[in-house]
C-alpha positions in Angstrom: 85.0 101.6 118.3 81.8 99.4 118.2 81.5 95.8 118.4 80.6 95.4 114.9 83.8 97.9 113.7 86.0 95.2 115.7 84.7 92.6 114.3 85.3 93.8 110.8 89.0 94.9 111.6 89.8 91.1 113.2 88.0 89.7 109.7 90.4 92.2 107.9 93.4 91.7 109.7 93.0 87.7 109.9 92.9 87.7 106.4 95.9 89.8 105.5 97.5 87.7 108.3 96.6 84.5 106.6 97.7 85.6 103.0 100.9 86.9 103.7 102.1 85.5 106.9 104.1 83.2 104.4 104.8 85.6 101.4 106.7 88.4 103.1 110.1 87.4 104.9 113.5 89.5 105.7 116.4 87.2 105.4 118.9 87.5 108.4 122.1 85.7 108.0 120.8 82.1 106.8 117.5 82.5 108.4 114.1 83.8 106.9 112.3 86.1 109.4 108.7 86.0 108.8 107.2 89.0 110.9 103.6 89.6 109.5 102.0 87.7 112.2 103.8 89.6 114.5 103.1 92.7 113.1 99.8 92.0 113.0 99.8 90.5 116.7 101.0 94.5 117.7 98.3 96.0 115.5 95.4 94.2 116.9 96.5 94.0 120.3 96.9 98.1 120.5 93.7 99.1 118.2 91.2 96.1 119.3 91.8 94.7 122.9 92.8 91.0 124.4 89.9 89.0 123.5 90.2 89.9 119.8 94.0 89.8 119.7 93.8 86.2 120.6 90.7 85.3 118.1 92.7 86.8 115.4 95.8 85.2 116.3 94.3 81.8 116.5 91.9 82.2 113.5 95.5 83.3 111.4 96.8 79.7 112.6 93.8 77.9 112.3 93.5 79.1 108.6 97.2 78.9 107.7 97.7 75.0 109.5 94.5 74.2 106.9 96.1 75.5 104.0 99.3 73.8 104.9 101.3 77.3 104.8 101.6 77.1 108.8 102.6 74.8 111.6 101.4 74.1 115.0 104.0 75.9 116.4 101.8 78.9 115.5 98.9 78.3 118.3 101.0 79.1 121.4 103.5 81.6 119.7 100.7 84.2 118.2 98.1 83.5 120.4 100.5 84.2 124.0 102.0 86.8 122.1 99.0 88.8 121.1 97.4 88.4 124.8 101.1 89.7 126.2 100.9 92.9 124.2 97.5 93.6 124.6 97.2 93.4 128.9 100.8 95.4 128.0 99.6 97.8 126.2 95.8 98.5 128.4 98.0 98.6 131.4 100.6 101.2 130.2 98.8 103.0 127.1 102.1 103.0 125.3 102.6 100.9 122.4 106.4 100.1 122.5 105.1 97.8 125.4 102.9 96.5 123.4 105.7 95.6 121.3 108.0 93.9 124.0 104.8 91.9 125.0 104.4 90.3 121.3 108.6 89.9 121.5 108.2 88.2 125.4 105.1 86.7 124.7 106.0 85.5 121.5 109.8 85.1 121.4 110.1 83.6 124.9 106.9 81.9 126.2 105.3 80.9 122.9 108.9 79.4 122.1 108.7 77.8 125.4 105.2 76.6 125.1 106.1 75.1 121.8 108.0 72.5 123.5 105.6 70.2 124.2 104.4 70.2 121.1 107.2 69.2 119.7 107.9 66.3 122.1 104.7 65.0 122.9 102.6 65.5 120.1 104.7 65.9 116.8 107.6 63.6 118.1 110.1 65.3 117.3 113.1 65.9 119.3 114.2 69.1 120.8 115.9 70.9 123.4 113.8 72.9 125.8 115.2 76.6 124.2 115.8 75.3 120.4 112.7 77.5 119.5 113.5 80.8 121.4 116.2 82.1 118.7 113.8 81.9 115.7 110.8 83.3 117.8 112.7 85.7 119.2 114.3 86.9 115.8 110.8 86.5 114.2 109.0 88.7 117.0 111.6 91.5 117.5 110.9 92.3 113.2 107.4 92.0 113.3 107.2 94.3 116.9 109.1 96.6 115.3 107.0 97.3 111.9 104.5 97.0 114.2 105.7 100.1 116.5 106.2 102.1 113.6 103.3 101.6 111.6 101.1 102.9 115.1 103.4 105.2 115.6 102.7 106.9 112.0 99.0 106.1 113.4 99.0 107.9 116.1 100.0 111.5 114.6 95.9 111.0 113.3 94.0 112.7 115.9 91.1 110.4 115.2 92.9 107.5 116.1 94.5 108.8 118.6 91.2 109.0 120.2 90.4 105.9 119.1 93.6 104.3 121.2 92.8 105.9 124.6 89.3 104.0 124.3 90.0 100.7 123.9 88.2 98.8 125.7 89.5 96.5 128.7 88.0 93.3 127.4 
């Protein structure tokens, strides 16, 4: 896939990311699950490479903290997530790694790295691993469409071609 064919699919994928990041939840128990991000996270990180993973990732919060739909919570989460599952995924070629990296990335050291953000920044108090339920609850449903939307992808020759030449950066 050319530069320019990237390009287009980050543009395309930041702005489904943008527009429905807040429209689509599951509700678990007495939590809403929001997993398009993460979905999307998966998708770009298996079909485009690291360096666009994290543009789209931070382009989706940029646009969605200036439309008041998102929060800063969203830089660290998405961003570590995205870069998790795409190394993941260019080291082992199999995209239920690339899965686990948006759920670690995400749901553990985004949640972490969300901390001081909280503190130091918003004020706000909160304990060290407040964050890493919701993340992790988040990421796991996102992953997961995620996994089986390339995993429907992958039966397509063409793509499947398309996978095994990603490029390292």
């Amino acid at each position: 896939m050319g530069k320019t064919q990237k390009l287009t699919l980050t543009a395309m994928m930041v702005a489904i990311g943008t527009l429905t990041s807040h429209m689509f939840y599951i509700p678990i128990g007495f939590a809403k699950v929001f997993p398009m991000q993460h979905f999307i996270n998966v998708l770009s990180a298996v079909l485009l490479g690291p360096y666009y993973a994290v543009a789209q990732a931070f382009t989706v919060s940029l646009l969605r903290n200036m439309m008041g739909t998102g929060s800063l919570f969203a830089f660290p989460g998405s961003m570590i997530g995205a870069l998790l599952a795409s190394l993941i995924f260019l080291k082992t070629r199999k995209t239920l790694f690339a899965a686990f990296g948006e759920v670690i990335g995400t749901g553990i050291l985004g949640a972490l790295a969300s901390y001081p953000i909280a503190t130091l920044l918003l004020g706000k108090e909160a304990t060290l691993f407040g964050f890493v339920p919701a993340f992790i609850v988040s990421s796991i449903g996102g992953a997961a469409i995620g996994f089986i939307i390339l995993t429907v992808f992958q039966r397509n020759v063409g793509l499947n071609r398309e996978l095994n030449n990603v490029s390292k950066f």
